[in-house]
C-alpha positions, 0 to 999 in steps of 0.5 A: 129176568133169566140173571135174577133167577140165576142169581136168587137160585145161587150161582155156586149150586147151579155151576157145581152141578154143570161141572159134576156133569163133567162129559155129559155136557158134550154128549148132550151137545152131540145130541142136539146134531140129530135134531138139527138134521131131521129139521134139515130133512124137513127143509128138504122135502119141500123142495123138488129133486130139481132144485134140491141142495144136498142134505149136507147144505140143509143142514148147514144153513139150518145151523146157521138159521138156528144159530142166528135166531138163537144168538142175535137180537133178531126177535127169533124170525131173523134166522128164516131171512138169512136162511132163505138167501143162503140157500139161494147161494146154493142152486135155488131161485130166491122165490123158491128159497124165500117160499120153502123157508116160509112154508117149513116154518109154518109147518115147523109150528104145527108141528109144535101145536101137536108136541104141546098138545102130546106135552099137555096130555102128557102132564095131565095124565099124572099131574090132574089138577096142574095149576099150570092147566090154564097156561099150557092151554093159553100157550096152545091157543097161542100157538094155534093162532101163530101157526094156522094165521101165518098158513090162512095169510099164504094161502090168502096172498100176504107175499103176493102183496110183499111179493108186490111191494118189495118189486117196486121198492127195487123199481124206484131205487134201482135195487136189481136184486130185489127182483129175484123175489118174482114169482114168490107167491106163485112159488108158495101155492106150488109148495102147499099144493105138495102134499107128501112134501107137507105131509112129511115135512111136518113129520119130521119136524115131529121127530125133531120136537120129540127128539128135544125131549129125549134130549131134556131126559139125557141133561137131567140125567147127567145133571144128577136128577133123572126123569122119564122120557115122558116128564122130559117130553112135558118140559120140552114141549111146554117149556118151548111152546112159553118160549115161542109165545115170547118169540118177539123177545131175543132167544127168548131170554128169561121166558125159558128159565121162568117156563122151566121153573114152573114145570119142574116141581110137576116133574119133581125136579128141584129149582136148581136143577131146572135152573141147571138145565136152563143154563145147559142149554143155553151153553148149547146154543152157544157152542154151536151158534158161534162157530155157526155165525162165524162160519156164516160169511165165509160160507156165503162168500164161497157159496156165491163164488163157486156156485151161483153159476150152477144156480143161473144154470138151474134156473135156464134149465128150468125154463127150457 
């Protein structure tokens, strides 16, 4: 899908603007760092200052974990698997790891519900009778339902039962690593039962969401084609709330470029710049996710070496 449109747009137009932005590309590139770090400090607050990695390690493994969803075929969930067991290299229990990345993206969804919902609002207040009104609302239940569901099925004990399931798939096959899961429903409750870490675990996730559209603002204007900030808000938030809704789908691939190029005669942005941003960020995506899953084993390994007898030592601490 994304190669058919890339192809019917014209190859040569949507390339020529990519190169005619010539730095900008670096810049917005760059600027994609600032979301990865509020996202790193939404992660963190989650956490007690017991078992809290320093920013730095939240910020590479949300690299990593971005990177992961973004570029492998994992269904954009694979990404939260692999940063639960990074962060427990790093001085966090398992269960505590497992329990922080299942609440910070819970909580990084209903986020996104209030950025599609500003999105929505957005749009309607200059564009009244959007045909894309349905939509956007469809794409608002959907969210609606993927993020309350997963918080209604914690709280109603869905990892007490993988909790339960995977100890006893590790009791038959003898799977000693498995039990470091224990107490991951237990974990979960303690997380949710910290309302100024949720409270501000969200917020900044809104800083996040808000920042991607600064970030559309600042490719269109290096694209040749500025926007407000407020028509780079509505493309960014409806244009990721289609994206998520298509998250069974790798990377979301066509769902973005199809999403974009609805939204942009609202903006009044032509096919072949919408297609230009499309692709623009896509190369994001890959300068920064394949240093990342490069990056991700030697990471591991030396975070396994060096640290997880500062983990088991945490862990005793704890205990005492």
């Amino acid at each position: 899908m994304a190669t058919y449109l890339f192809v019917v747009i014209g190859p040569a137009v949507v390339i020529g603007l990519l190169f005619d932005a010539r730095y900008g590309i670096v810049v917005v590139i760059a600027f994609h760092l600032s979301q990865i770090l509020f996202d790193a400090l939404a992660w963190q607050a989650l956490l007690g200052a017991v078992t809290r990695p320093r920013l730095r390690i939240f910020m590479v493994v949300r690299w990593i974990r971005e990177a992961t969803n973004n570029l492998l075929p994992v269904a954009q969930i694979g990404g939260e698997v692999v940063g639960a067991r990074l962060l427990s290299l790093f001085g966090v229990g398992m269960a505590e790891a497992a329990a922080s990345t299942a609440v910070d993206l819970t909580l990084e969804t209903l986020s996104q519900l209030a950025f599609t919902v500003l999105g929505i609002a957005l749009l309607m207040s200059f564009e009244p009778s959007a045909p894309l009104r349905q939509a956007s609302t469809y794409a608002l239940i959907g969210l609606s339902a993927l993020g309350f569901g997963f918080m209604v099925a914690q709280w109603a004990g869905l990892f007490r039962v993988i909790e339960r399931c995977l100890l006893r798939i590790g009791s038959r096959f003898g799977w000693r690593s498995l039990e470091e899961v224990a107490g991951l429903h237990r974990a979960i409750m303690e997380v949710w039962r910290g309302p100024r870490a949720v409270l501000a675990c969200g917020a900044l996730h809104l800083v996040s969401w808000l920042l991607g559209g600064v970030e559309v603002m600042l490719a269109c204007h290096y694209l040749g084609h500025d926007v407000s900030l407020r028509q780079g808000i509505v493309l960014e938030s409806l244009g990721q709330a289609m994206k998520s809704m298509g998250f069974a789908i790798p990377g979301g691939l066509g769902i973005q470029e199809g999403g974009l190029l609805l939204l942009a005669p609202l903006c009044g942005l032509p096919a072949e710049d919408a297609m230009a941003l499309s692709l623009l960020k896509r190369l994001r995506e890959v300068v920064l996710g394949v240093p990342a899953l490069i990056a991700w084993h030697p990471i591991a390994a030396r975070a396994g070496h060096t640290d997880l007898g500062g983990a088991k030592l945490m862990r005793q601490t704890r205990n005492v």
